[in-house]
C-alpha positions in Angstrom: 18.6 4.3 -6.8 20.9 1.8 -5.7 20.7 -1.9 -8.0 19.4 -3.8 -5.7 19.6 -7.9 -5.9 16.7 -9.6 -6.2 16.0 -13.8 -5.8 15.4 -15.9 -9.1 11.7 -14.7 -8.0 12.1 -11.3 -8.1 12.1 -11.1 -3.9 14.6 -9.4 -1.6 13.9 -10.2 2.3 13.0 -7.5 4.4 13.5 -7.1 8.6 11.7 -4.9 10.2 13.4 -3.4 13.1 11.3 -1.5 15.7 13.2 2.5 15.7 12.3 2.6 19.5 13.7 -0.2 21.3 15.6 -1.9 18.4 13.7 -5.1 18.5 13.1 -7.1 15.3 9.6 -6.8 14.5 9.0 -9.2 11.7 10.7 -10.6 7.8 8.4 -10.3 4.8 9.1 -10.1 1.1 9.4 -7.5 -1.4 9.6 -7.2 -5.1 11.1 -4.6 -6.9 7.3 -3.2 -6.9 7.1 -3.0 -3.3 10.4 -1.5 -2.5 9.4 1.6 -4.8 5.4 1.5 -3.3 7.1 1.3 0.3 9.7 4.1 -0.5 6.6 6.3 -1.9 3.8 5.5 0.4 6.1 6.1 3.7 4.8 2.6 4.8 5.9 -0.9 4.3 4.5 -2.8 1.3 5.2 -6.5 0.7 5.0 -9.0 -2.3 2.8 -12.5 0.1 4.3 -15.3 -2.1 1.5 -17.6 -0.6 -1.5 -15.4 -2.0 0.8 -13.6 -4.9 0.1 -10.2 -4.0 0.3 -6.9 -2.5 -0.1 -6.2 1.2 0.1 -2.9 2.6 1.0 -3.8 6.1 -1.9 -2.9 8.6 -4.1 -2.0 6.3 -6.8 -4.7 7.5 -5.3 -5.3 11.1 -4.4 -1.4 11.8 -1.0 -1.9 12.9 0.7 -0.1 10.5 4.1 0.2 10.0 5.3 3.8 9.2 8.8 4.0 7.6 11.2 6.0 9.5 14.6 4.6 7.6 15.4 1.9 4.7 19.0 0.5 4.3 20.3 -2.2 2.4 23.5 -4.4 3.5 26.6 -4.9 1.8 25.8 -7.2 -0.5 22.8 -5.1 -1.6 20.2 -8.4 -1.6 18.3 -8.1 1.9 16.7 -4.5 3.3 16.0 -3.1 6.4 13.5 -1.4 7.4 13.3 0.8 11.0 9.7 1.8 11.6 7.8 3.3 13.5 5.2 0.3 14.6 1.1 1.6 15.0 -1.3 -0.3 17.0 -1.3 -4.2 19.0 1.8 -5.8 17.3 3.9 -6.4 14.2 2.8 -10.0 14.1 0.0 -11.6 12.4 -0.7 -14.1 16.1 -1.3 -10.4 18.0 2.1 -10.9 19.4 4.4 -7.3 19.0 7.4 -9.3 17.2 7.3 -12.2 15.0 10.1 -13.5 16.7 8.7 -14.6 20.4 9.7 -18.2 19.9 12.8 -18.9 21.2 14.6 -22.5 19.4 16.0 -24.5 22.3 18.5 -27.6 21.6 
């Protein structure tokens, strides 16, 4: 497996890219951990830095994420990850993306 680059904290951001449409579902954090239980499981796994641990995503909510593709950029230090997106929405709000807010000047 590649050497991926991890923060001081052990994380490596992750987008999540939608494999239909293209659209940018969400950004979550892995660790080293959750990049190999992601890779395994076939569905995405991320390290929650607020409650310092483990979430399989939609694993409470039932909109799971199942893992069509993983690639890392060039720099090896953030992931992407092109899923196949199960049930309401990627986001935590019930929206599909986390990214329905657009910043205005």
């Amino acid at each position: 497996m590649v050497e991926l680059k991890y923060d001081a904290n052990g994380l490596i951001p992750c987008i999540v890219q939608d494999e239909k449409d293209g659209a940018v579902l969400m950004m979550a954090w892995m660790n080293e951990e959750s990049v190999k239980r992601t890779l395994e499981d076939g569905t995405t796994w991320f390290w929650s830095r607020s409650r310092q641990e483990f979430w399989n995503k939609g694993a409470t909510s039932g909109s799971k994420q199942i893992v069509k593709k993983m690639y890392y950029d060039c720099d090896a230090d953030c992931l992407l990850a092109v899923v196949e997106q199960l049930g309401s929405g990627a986001c935590h709000t019930g929206e599909r993306t986390c990214f329905y807010r657009e910043l205005t000047k």
